[in-house]
C-alpha positions as protocol buffer text, in pm:
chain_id: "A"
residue {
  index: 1
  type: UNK
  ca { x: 11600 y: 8265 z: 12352 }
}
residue {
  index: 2
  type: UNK
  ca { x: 11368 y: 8434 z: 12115 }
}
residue {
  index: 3
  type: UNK
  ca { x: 10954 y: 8389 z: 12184 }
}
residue {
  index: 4
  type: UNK
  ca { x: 10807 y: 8233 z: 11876 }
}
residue {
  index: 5
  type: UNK
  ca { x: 10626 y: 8431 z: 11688 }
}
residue {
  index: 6
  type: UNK
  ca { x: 10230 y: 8560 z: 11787 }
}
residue {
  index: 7
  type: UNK
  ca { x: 9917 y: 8529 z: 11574 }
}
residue {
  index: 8
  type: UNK
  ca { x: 9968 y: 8925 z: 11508 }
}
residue {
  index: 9
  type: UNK
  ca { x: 10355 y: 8922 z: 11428 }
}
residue {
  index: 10
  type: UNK
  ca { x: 10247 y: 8641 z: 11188 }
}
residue {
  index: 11
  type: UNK
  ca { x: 9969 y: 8832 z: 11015 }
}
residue {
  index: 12
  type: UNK
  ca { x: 10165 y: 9161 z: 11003 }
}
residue {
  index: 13
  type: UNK
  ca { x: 10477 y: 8968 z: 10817 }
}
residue {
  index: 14
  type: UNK
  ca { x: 10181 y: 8823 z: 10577 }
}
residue {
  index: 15
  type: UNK
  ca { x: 10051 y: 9161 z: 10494 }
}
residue {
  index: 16
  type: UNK
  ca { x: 10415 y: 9319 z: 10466 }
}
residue {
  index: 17
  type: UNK
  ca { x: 10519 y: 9037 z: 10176 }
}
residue {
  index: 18
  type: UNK
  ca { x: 10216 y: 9063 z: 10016 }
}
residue {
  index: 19
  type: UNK
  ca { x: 10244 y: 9442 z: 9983 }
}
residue {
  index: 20
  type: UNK
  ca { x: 10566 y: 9398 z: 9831 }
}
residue {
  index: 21
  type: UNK
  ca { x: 10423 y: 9124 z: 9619 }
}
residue {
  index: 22
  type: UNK
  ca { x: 10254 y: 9367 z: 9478 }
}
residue {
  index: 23
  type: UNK
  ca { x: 10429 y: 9642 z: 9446 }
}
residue {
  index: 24
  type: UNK
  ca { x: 10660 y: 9412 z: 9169 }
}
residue {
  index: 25
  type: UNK
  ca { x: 10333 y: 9268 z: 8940 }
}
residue {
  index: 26
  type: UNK
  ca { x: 10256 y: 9400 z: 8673 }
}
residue {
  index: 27
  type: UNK
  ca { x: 9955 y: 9702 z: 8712 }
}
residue {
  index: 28
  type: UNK
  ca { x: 9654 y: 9548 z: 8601 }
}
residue {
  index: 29
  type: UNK
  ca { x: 9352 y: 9773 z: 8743 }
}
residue {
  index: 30
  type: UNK
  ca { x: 9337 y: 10126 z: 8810 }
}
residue {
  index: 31
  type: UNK
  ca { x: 9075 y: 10364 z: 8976 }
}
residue {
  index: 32
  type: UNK
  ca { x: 9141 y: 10719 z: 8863 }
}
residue {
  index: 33
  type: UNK
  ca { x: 8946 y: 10925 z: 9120 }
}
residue {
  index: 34
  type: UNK
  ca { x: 8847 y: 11271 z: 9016 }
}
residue {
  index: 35
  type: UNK
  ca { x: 8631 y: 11491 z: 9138 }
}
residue {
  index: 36
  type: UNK
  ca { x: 8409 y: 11712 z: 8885 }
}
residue {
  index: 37
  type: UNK
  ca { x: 8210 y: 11628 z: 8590 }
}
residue {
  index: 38
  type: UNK
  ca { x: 8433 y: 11862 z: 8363 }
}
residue {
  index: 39
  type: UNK
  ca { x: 8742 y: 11708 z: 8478 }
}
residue {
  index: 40
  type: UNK
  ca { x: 8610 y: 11361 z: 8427 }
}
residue {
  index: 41
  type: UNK
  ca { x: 8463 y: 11372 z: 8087 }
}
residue {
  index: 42
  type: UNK
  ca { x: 8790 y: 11438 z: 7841 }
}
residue {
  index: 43
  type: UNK
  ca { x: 8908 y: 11120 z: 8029 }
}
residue {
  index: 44
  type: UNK
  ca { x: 8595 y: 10936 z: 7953 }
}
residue {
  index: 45
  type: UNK
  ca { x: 8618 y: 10992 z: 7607 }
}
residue {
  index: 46
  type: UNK
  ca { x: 9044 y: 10985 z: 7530 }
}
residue {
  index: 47
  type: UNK
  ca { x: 8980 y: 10631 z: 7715 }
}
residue {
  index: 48
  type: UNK
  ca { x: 8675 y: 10546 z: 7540 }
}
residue {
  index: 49
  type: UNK
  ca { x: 8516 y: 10435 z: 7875 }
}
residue {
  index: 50
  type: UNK
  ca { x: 8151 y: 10410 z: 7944 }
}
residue {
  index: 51
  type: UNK
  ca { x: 7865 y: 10477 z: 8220 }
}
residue {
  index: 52
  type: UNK
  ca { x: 7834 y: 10167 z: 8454 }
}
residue {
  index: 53
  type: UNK
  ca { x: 7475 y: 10068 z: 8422 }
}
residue {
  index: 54
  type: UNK
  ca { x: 7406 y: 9864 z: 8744 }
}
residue {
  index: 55
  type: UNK
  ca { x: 7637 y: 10049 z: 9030 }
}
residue {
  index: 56
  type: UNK
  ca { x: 7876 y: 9897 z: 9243 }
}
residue {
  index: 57
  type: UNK
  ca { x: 7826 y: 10135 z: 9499 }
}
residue {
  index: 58
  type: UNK
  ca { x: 7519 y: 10139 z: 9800 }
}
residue {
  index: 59
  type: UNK
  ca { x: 7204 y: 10234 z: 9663 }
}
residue {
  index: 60
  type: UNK
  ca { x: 7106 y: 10618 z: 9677 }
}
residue {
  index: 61
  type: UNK
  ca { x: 7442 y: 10739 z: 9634 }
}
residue {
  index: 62
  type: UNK
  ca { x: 7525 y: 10980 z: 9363 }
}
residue {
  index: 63
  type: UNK
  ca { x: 7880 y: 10836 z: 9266 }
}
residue {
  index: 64
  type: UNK
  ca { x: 7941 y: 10770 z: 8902 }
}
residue {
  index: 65
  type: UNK
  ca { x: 8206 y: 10476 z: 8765 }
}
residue {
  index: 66
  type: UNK
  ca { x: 8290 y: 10457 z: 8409 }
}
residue {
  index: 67
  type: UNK
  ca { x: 8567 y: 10201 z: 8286 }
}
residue {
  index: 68
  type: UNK
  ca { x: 8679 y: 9998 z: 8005 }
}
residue {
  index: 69
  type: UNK
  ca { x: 8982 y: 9838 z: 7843 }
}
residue {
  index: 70
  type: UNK
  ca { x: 9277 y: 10093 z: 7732 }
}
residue {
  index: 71
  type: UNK
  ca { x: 9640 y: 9957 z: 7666 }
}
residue {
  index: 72
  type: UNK
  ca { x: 9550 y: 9619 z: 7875 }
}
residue {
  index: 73
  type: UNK
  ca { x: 9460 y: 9786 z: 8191 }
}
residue {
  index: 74
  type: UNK
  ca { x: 9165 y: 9789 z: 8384 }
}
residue {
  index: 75
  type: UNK
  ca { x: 9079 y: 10182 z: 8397 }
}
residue {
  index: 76
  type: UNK
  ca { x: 8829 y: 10291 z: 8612 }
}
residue {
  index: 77
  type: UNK
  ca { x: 8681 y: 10667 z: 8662 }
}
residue {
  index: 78
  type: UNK
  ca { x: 8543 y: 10740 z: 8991 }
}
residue {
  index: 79
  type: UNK
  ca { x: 8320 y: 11039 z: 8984 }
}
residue {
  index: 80
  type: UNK
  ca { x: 8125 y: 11113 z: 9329 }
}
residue {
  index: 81
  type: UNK
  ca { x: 7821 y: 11286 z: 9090 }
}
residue {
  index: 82
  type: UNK
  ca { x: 7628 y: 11550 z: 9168 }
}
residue {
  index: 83
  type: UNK
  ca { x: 7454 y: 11700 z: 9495 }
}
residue {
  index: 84
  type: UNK
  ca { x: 7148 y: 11517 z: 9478 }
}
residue {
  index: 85
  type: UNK
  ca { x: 6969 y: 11816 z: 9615 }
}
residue {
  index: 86
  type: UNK
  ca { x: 7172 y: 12101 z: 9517 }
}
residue {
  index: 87
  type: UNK
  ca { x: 7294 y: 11954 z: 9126 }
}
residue {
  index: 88
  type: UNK
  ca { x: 7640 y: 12057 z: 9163 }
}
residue {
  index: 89
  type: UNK
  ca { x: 8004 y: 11842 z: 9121 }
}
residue {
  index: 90
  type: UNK
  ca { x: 8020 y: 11684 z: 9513 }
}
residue {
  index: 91
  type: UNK
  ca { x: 8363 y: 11808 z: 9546 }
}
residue {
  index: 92
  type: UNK
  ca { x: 8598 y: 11841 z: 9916 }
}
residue {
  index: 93
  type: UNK
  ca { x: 8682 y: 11603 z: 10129 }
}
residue {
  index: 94
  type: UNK
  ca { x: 8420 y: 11394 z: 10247 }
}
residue {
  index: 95
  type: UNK
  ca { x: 8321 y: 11278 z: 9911 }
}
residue {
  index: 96
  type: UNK
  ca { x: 8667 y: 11235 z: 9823 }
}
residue {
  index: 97
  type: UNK
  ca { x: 8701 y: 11014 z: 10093 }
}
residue {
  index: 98
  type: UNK
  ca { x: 8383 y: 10815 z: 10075 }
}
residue {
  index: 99
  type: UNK
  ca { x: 8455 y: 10741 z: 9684 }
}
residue {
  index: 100
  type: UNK
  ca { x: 8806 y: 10601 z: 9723 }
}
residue {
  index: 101
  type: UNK
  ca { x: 8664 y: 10387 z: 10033 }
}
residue {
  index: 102
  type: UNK
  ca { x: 8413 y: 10236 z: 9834 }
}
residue {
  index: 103
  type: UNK
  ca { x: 8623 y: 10186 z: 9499 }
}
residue {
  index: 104
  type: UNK
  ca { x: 8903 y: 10031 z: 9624 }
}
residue {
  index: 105
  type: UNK
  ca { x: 8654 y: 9769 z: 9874 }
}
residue {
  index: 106
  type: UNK
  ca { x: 8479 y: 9732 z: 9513 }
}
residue {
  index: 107
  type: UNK
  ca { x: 8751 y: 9739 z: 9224 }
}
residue {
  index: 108
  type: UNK
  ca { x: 9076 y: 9614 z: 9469 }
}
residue {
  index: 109
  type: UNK
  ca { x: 9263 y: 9836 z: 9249 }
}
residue {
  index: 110
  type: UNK
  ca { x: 9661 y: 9807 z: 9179 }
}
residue {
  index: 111
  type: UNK
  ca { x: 9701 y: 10152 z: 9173 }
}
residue {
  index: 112
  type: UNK
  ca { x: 9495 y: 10509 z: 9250 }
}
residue {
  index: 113
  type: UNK
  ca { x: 9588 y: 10832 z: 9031 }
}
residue {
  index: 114
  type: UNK
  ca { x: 9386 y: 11126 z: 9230 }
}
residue {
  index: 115
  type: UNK
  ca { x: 9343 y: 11370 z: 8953 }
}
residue {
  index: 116
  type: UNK
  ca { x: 9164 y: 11720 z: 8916 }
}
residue {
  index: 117
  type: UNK
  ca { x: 9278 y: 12110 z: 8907 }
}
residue {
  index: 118
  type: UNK
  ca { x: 9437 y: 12305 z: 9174 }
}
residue {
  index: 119
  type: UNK
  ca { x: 9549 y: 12671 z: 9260 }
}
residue {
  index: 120
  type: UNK
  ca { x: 9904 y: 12734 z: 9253 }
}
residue {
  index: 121
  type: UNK
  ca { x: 10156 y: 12946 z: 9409 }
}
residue {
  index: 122
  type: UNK
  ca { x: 10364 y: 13218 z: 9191 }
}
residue {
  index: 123
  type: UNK
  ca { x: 10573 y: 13214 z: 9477 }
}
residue {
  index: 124
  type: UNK
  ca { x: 10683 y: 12864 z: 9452 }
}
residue {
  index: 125
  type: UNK
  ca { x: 10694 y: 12881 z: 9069 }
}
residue {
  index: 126
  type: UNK
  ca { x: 10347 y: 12781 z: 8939 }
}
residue {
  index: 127
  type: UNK
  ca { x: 10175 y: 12898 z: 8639 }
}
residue {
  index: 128
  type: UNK
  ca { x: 9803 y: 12847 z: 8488 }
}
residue {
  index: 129
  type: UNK
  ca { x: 9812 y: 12514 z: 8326 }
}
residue {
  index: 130
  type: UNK
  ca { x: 10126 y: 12349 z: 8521 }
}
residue {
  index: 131
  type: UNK
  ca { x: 10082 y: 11977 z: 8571 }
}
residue {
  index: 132
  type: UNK
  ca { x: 10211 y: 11876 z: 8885 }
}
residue {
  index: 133
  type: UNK
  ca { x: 10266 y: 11531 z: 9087 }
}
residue {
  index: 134
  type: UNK
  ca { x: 10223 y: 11543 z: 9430 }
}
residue {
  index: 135
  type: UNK
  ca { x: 10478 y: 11406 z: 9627 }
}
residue {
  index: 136
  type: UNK
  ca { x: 10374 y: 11464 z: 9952 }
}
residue {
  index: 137
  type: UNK
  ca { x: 10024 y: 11584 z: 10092 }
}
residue {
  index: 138
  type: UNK
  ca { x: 9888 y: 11717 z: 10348 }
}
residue {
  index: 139
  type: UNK
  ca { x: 9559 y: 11894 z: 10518 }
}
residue {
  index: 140
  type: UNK
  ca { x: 9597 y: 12321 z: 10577 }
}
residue {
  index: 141
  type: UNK
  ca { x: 9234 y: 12345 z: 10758 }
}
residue {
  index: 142
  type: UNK
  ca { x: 9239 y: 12064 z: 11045 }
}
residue {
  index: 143
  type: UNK
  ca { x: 9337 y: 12331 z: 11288 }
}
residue {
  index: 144
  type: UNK
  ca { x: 9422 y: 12125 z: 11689 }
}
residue {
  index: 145
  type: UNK
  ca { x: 9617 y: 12287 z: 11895 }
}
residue {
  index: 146
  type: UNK
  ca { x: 9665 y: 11999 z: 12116 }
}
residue {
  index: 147
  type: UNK
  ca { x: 10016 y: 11805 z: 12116 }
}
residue {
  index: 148
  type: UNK
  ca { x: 10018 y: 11524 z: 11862 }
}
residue {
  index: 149
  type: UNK
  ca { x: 9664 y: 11608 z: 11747 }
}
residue {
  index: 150
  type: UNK
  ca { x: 9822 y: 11917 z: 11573 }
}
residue {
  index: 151
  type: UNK
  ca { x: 10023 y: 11628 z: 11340 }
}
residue {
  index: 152
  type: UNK
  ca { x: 9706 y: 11410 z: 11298 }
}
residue {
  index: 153
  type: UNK
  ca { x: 9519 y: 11723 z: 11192 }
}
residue {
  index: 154
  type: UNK
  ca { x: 9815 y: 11780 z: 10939 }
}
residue {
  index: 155
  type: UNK
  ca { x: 9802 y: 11419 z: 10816 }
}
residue {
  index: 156
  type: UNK
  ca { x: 10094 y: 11445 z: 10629 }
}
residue {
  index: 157
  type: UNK
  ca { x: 10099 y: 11136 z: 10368 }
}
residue {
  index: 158
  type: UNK
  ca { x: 10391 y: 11034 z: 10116 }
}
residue {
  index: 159
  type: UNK
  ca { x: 10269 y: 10998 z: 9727 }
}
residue {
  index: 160
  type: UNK
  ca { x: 10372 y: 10708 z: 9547 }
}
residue {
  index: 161
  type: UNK
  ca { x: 10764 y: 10728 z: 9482 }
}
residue {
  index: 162
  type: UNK
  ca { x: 10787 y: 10737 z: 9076 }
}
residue {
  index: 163
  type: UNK
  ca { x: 11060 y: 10871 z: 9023 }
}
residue {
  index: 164
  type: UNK
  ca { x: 11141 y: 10705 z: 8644 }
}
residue {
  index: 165
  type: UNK
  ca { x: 10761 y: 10888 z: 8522 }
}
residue {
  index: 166
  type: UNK
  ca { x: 10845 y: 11199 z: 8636 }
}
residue {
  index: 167
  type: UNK
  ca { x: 11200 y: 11176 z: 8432 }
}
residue {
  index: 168
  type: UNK
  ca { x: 11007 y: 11041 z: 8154 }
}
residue {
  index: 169
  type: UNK
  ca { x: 10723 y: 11279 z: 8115 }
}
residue {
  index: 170
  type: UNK
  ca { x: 10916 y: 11571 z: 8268 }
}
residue {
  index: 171
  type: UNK
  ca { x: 10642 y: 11708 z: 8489 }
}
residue {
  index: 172
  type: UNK
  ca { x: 10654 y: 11926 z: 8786 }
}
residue {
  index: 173
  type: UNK
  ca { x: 10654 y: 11812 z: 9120 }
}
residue {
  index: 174
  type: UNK
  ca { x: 10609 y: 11950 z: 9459 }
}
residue {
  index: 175
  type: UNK
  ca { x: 10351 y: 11915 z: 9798 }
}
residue {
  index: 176
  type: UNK
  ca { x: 9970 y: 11960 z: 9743 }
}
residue {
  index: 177
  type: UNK
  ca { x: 9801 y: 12083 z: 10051 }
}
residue {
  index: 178
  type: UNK
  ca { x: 9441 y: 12046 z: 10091 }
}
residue {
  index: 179
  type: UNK
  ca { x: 9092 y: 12185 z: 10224 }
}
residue {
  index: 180
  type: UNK
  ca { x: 8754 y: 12217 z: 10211 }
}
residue {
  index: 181
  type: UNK
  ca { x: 8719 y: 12590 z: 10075 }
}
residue {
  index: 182
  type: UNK
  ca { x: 8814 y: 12723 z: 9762 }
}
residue {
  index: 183
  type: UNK
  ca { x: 8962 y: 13078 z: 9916 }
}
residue {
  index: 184
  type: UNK
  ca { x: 9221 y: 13085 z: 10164 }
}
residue {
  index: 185
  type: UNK
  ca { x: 9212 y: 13224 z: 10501 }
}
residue {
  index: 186
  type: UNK
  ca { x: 9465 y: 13381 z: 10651 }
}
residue {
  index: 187
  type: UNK
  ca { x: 9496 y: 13070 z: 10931 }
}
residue {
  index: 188
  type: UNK
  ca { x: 9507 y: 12878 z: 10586 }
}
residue {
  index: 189
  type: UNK
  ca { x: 9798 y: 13071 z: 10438 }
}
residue {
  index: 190
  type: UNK
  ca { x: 9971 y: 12997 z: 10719 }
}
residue {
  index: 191
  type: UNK
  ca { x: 9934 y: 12624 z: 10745 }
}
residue {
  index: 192
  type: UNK
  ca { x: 9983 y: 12557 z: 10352 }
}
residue {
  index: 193
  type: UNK
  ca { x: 10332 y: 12766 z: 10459 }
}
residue {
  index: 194
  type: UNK
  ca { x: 10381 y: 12526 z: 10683 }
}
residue {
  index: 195
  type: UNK
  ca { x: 10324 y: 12274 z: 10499 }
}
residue {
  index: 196
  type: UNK
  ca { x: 10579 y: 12382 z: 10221 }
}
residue {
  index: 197
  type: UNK
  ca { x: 10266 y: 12340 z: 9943 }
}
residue {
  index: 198
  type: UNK
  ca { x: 10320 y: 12474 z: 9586 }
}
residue {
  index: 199
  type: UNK
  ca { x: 9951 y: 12344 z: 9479 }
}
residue {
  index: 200
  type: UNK
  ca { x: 9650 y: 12348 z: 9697 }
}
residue {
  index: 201
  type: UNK
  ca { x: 9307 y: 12159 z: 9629 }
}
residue {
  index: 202
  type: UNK
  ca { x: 8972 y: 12026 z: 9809 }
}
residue {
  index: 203
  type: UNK
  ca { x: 9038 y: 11656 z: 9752 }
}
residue {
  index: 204
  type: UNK
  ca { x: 9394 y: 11529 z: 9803 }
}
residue {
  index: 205
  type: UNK
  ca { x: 9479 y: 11470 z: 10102 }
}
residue {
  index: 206
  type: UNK
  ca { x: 9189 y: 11303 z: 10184 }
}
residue {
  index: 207
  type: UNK
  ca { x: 9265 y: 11025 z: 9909 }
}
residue {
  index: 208
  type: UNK
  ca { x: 9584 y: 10967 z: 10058 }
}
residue {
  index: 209
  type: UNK
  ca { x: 9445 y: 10913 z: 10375 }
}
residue {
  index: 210
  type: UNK
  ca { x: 9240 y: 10652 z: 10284 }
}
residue {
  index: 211
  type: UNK
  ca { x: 9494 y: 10469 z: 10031 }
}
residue {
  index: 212
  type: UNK
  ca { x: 9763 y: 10508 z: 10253 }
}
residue {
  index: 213
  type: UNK
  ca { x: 9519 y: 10335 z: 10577 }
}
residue {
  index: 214
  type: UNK
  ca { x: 9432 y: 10071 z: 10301 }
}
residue {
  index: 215
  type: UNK
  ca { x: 9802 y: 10034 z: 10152 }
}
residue {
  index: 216
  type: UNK
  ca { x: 9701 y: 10108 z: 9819 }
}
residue {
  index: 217
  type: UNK
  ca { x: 9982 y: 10326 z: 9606 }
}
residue {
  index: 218
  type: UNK
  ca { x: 9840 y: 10660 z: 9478 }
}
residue {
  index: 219
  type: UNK
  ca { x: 10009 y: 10954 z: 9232 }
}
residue {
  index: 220
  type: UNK
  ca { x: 9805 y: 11272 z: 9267 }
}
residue {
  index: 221
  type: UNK
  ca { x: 9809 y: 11443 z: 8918 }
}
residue {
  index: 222
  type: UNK
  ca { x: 9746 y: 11844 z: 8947 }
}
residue {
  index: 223
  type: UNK
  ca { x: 9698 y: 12080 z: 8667 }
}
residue {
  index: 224
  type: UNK
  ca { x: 9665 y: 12499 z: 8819 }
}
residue {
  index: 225
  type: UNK
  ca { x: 9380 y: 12663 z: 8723 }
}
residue {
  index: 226
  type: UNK
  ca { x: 9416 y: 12970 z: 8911 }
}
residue {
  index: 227
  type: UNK
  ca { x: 9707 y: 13190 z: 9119 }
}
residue {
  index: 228
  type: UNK
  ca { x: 9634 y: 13161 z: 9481 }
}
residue {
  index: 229
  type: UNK
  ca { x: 9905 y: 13447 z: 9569 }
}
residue {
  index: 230
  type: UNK
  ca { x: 9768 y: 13687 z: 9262 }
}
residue {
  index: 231
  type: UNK
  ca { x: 9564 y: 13989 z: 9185 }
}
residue {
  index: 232
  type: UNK
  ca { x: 9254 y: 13809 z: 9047 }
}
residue {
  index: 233
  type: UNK
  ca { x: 8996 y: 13651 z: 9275 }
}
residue {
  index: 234
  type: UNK
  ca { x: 9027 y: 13262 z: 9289 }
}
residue {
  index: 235
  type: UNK
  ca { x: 8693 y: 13211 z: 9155 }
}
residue {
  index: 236
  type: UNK
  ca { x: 8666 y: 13471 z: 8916 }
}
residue {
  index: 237
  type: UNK
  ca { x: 9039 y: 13285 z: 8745 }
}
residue {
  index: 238
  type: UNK
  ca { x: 8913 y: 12931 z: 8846 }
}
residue {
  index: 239
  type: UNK
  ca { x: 8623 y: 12947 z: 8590 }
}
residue {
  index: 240
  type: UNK
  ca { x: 8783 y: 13118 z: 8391 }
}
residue {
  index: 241
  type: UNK
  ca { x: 9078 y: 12881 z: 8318 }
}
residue {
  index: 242
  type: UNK
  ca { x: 8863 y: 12559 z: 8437 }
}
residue {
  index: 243
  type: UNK
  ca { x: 8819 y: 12456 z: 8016 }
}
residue {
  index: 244
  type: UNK
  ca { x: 9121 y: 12479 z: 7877 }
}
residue {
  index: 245
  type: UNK
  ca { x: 9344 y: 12343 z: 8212 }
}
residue {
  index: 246
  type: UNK
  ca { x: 9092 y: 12062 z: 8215 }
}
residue {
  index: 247
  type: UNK
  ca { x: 9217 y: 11994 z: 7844 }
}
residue {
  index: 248
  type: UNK
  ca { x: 9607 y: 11987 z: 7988 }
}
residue {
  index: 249
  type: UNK
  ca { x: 9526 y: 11766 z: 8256 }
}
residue {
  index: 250
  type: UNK
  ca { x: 9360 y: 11491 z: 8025 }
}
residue {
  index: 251
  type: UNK
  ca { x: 9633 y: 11522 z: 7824 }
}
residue {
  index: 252
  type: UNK
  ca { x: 9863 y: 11454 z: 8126 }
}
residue {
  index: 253
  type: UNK
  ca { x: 9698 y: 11197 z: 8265 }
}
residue {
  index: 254
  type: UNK
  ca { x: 9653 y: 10992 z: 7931 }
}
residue {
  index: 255
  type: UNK
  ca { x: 10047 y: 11062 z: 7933 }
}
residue {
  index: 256
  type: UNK
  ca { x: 10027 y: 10913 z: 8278 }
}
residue {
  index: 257
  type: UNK
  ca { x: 9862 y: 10544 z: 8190 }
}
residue {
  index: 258
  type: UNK
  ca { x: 10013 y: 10510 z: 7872 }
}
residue {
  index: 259
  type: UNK
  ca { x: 10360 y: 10521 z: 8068 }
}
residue {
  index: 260
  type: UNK
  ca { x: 10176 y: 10296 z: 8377 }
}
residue {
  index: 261
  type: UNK
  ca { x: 10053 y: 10033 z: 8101 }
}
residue {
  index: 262
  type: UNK
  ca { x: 10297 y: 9675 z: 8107 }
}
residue {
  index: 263
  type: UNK
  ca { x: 10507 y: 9812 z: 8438 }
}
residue {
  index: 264
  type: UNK
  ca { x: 10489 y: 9768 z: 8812 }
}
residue {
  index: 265
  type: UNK
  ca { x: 10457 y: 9955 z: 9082 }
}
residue {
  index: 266
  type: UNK
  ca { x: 10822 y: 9953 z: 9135 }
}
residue {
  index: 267
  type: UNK
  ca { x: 10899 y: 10034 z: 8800 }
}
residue {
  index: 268
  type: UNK
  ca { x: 10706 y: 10401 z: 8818 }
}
């Protein structure tokens, strides 16, 4: 004889059918969180989206939302600002993190894009001003030893399955690792190896931690700026390239929401 059902099996089968509920309505509000100012802006304006005036986020905290109407949809740009002591883009992880928290508690988005620049890997076939979707990422500098911890440390998350955008708007994909320095150690090397990454950046992975604990679909949206595994210095290419990549990965991402607007999640 089966037991009837708990209070917990209950609630889990709730959350389960709502989930895929959801993942068959129409997209109606999107947060597109992106790291730096640069990144942001061509976004801001291809969107015509503007400044909110009275923040929905805690008081004292640097983060930046701009939204508006495009193509029906809801869009949102989450910016976490600038240092508020040091006046630089608050890029990495914990930002990341903190600004995805708070927008999808505020917004209850439908859908997160995750989108900025990244260094590539000539090795694995990338090129200055290759948009990529992630479909897999993970973390390359949560080094623990330890059985089991070593995975958590990894954090190894599955992108959004969209398989009919990526036919459509024939862009590259492969695994984004991520970490909070812009070089690469050799202990890094190793674990973005590992990992099997052909992008790496300072903000992915910790988006999909937080969507995937909150069961909100992202799509991570990477144009390279620089050659991790060539001659030139990351930094040195970075800037160099930062401009006119940002251009290509407005452009992609516009590509992105136009394709997003009047489908579901299930029909990406």
């Amino acid at each position: 004889m089966t037991p009837p059902p708990t209070e917990d099996d209950i609630s889990s089968s709730n959350q389960q059918q709502e989930s895929s509920n959801d993942q068959h309505h129409p997209i109606s509000t999107i947060v597109i969180i992106i790291a730096m100012q640069t990144e942001a802006l061509p976004l801001v304006n291809a969107f015509e989206l503007t400044e909110d005036a009275n923040s929905l986020f805690p008081k004292g905290t640097p983060w930046v939302r701009y939204h508006g109407t495009y193509k029906g949809l809801n869009v949102n740009i989450i910016w976490p600002g600038k240092d508020v002591v040091l006046g630089v883009d608050s890029v990495g992880t914990v930002s990341a993190s903190l600004v995805t928290y708070a927008a999808i508690q505020a917004l209850k988005p439908d859908l997160i894009i995750n989108a900025g620049t990244a260094g590539g890997f000539k090795a694995k076939g990338a090129c200055i001003g290759d948009v990529y979707l992630a479909c897999e990422v993970a973390f390359h500098d949560r080094r623990i030893p330890i059985p089991v911890f070593d995975l958590y440390g990894v954090g190894l998350k599955q992108g959004c399955s969209t398989p009919n955008l990526v036919k459509e708007l024939e862009f590259k994909v492969g695994k984004l690792s991520t970490g909070d320095s812009l070089d690469m150690t050799p202990q890094d090397e190793a674990s973005i190896l590992a990992n099997d990454a052909v992008i790496k950046d300072m903000e992915g992975a910790a988006v999909g931690y937080v969507t995937d604990l909150l069961k909100v679909p992202a799509i991570f949206v990477k144009a390279v700026t620089d050659i991790v595994d060539g001659d030139r210095p990351t930094s040195e290419e970075f800037l160099q390239n930062l401009s006119a990549v940002t251009v290509a990965l407005g452009k992609a991402v516009t590509r992105v929401v136009d394709y997003i607007s009047g489908k579901s999640v299930s029909e990406l």
